[in-house]
C-alpha positions in Angstrom: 2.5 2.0 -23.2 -0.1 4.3 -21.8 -0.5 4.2 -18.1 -3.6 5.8 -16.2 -1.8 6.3 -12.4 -4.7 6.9 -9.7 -3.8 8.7 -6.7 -0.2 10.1 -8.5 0.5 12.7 -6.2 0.4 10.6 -3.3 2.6 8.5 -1.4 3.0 5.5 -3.3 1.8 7.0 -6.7 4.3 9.8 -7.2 7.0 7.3 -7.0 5.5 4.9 -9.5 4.9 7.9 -12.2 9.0 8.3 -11.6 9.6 4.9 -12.1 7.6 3.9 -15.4 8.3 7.4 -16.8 11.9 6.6 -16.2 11.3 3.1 -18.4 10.2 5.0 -21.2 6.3 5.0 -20.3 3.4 8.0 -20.9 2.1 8.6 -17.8 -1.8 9.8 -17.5 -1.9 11.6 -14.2 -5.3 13.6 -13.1 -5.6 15.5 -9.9 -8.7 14.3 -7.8 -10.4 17.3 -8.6 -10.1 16.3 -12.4 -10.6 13.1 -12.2 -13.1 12.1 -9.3 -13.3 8.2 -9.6 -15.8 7.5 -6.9 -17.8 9.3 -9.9 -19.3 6.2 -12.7 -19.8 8.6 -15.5 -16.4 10.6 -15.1 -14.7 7.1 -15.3 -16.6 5.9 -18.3 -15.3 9.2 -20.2 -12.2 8.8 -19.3 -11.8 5.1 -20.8 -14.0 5.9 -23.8 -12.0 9.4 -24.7 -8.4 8.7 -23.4 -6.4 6.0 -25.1 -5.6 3.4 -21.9 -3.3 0.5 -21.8 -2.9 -0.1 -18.2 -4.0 1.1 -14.5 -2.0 1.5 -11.3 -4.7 2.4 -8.8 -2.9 3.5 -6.3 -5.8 6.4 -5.3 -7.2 4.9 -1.7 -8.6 5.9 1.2 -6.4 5.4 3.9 -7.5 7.1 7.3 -7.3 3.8 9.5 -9.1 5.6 12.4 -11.4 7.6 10.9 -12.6 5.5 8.8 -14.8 3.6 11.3 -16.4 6.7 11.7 -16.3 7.9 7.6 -17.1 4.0 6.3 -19.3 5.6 3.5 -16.5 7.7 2.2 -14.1 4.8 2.8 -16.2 2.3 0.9 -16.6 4.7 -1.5 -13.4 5.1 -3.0 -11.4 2.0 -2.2 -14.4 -0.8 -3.6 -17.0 1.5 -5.5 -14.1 3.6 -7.3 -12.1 0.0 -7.9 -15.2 -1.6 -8.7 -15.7 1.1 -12.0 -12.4 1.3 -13.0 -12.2 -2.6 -13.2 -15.2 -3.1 -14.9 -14.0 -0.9 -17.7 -10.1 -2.7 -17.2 -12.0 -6.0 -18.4 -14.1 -4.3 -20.6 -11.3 -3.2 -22.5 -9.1 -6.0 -21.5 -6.3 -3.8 -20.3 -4.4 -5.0 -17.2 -5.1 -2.9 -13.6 -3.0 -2.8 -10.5 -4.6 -2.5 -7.2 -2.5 -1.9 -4.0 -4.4 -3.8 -1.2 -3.0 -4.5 2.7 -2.4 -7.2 5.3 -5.5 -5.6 7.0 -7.4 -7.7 5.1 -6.2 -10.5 7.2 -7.2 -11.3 11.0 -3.8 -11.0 12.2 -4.3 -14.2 14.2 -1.3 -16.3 14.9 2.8 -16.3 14.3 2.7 -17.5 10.6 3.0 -15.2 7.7 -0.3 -15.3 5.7 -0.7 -16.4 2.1 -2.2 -14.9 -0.1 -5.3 -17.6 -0.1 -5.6 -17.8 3.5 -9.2 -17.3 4.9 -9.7 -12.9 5.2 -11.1 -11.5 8.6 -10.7 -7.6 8.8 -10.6 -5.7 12.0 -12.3 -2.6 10.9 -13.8 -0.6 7.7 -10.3 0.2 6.2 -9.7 -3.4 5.8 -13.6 -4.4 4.9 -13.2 -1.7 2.4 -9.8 -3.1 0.2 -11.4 -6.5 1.0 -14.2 -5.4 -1.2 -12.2 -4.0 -3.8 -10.2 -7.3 -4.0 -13.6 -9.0 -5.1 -14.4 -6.6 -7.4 -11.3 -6.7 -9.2 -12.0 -10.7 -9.2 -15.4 -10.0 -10.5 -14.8 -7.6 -13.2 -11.0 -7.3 -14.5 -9.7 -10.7 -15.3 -5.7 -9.7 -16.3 -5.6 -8.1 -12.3 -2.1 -7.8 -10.3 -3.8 -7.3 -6.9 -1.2 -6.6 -4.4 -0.7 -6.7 -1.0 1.2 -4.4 1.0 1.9 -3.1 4.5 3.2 -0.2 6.5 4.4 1.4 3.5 6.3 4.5 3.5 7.7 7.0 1.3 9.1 10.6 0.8 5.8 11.8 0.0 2.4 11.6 3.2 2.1 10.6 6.4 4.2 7.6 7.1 5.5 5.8 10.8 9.4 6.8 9.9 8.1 10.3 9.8 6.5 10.7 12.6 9.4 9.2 14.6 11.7 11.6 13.3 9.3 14.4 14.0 8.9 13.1 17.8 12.3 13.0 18.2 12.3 16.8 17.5 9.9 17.5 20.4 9.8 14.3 22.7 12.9 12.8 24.6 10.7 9.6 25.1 8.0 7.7 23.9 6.3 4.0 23.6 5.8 2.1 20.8 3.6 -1.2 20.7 5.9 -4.1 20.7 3.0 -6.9 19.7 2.3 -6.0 16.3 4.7 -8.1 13.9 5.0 -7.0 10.2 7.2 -5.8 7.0 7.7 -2.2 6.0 7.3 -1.0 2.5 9.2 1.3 0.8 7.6 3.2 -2.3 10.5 3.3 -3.8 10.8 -0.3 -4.3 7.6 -1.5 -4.4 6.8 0.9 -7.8 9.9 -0.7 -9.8 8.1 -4.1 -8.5 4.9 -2.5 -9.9 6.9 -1.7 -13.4 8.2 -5.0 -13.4 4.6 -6.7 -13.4 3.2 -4.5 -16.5 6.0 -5.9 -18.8 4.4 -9.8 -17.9 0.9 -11.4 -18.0 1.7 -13.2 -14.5 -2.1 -11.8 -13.6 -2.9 -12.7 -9.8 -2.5 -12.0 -5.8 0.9 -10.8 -4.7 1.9 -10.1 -1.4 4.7 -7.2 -1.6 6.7 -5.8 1.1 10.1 -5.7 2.0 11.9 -8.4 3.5 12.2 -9.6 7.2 9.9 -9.0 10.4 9.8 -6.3 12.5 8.0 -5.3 15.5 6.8 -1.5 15.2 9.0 -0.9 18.6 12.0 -2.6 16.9 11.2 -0.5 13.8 10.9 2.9 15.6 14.6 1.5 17.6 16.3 1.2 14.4 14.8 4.4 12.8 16.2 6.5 15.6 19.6 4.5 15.3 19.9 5.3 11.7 19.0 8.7 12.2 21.0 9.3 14.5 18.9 11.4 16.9 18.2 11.2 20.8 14.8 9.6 21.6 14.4 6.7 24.3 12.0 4.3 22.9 9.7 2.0 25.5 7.7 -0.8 24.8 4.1 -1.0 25.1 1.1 -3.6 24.1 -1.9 -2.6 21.9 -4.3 -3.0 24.2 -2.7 0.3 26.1 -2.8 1.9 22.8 -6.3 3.3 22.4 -7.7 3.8 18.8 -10.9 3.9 16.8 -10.0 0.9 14.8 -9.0 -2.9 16.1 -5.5 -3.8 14.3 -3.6 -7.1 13.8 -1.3 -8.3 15.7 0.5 -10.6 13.0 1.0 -8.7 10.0 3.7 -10.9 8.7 3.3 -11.8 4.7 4.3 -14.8 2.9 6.2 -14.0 -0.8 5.8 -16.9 -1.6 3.4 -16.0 -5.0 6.3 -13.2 -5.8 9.1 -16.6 -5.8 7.4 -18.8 -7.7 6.2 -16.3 -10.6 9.7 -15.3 -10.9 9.7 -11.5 -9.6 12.4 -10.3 -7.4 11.4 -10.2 -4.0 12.3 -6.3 -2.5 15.8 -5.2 -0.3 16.0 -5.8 3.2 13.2 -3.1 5.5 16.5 -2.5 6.7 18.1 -1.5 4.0 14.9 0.5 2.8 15.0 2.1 5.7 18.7 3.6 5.2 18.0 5.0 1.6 14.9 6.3 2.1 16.7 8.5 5.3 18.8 9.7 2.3 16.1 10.6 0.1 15.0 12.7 3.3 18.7 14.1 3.7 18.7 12.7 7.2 
């Protein structure tokens, strides 16, 4: 099989090239600045000269903050780049994977969401995967669109990281202790991803690892693993000034992942411990 990754050297995508390489896949990789897929023509070439049997779009834009100011550019590449590289998915009939987020969700409430409960995003980041969503609906019928949250990885900007690197320079900080939700570690969520392309269980999947967290708990338990010397406080979101509204209840029901037979990802906790070893930490 013949795998067009998006987005390859990035967090999330750099681990799924390890993993289906690893299962004996080709990999099609392009940098950004040889493949641009917010550009229509560049993407038609590539389906109609490059033999394609299935897409992991893992390219996004994911600036949370800036994005309220840079909605073009947002828009841009996570629905008009999705939108053309679904429409030639379904074209071809090839299956695609999109990675889409909880921020597509209000984050009203206690309950974890499922994944046909009514969508209400904050801010452009999550208007923008919202619209990608549809247009995967629209144009690529055999679609894995997947939802995923705080995900982190050895590769980009992640929470874990930057509490390791405050623990280097601060002895204390606060962390909002309101927002409830599940980590995601690359890692695991790519061998999900692999799992997927070997069945035709097309659909909407929410995908992180398992249990709740707070992110003041999380940052706590980052700092215990890792052993260093940071004094954590809790604080509330509305203290916590930003360019972009976030939910409160990012909690995700895997309920779609049980009952199409997948195996539902480790424990964040768990997640958390390897990917400290990855980082030799």
């Amino acid at each position: 099989m013949k795998v067009l990754v998006t987005g390859a050297s990035g967090q999330l995508g750099s681990d799924v090239v390890l993993e289906l390489e690893s299962r004996g896949m080709e990999i099609i990789a392009p940098s950004h600045e040889e493949f641009d897929i917010t550009n229509q023509g560049l993407v038609l070439q590539m389906f109609e000269y490059t033999e394609i049997d299935a897409v992991v779009h893992c390219a996004a834009y994911t600036a949370v903050d800036l994005a309220q100011e840079e909605h073009i550019k947002c828009h841009n590449l996570n629905a008009s780049a999705t939108r053309s590289l679904a429409k030639q998915c379904g074209r071809l009939e090839i299956p695609m994977v999109y990675i889409s987020t909880d921020y597509v969700f209000g984050g009203a409430g206690e309950e974890p969401y499922e994944v046909n409960d009514k969508k209400s995003p904050l801010n452009e980041y999550g208007l923008s995967k919202l619209a990608g969503e549809e247009a995967m609906k629209a144009f690529c019928n055999k679609h894995f669109i997947i939802r995923v949250s705080w995900l982190f990885g050895k590769n980009g900007k992640n929470f874990p990281k930057t509490i390791l690197r405050l623990a280097e320079t601060r002895d204390e900080i606060s962390v909002v202790a309101d927002q409830i939700g599940s980590p995601t570690y690359t890692k695991d969520l790519a061998k999900l991803i692999a799992d997927m392309l070997k069945t035709k269980n097309y659909g909407i999947y929410h995908a992180t690892n398992e249990g709740f967290v707070s992110f003041f708990d999380y940052a706590k338990e980052i700092v215990r693993q890792s052993g260093k010397n940071l004094i954590i406080n809790p604080t509330t979101t509305d203290k916590y000034k930003s360019a972009a509204r976030r939910p409160l209840n990012s909690r995700l029901s895997k309920q779609s992942l049980v009952e199409a037979g997948f195996e539902l990802l480790p424990p964040w906790e768990d997640a958390l411990s390897r990917f400290l070893k990855e980082l030799k930490i």
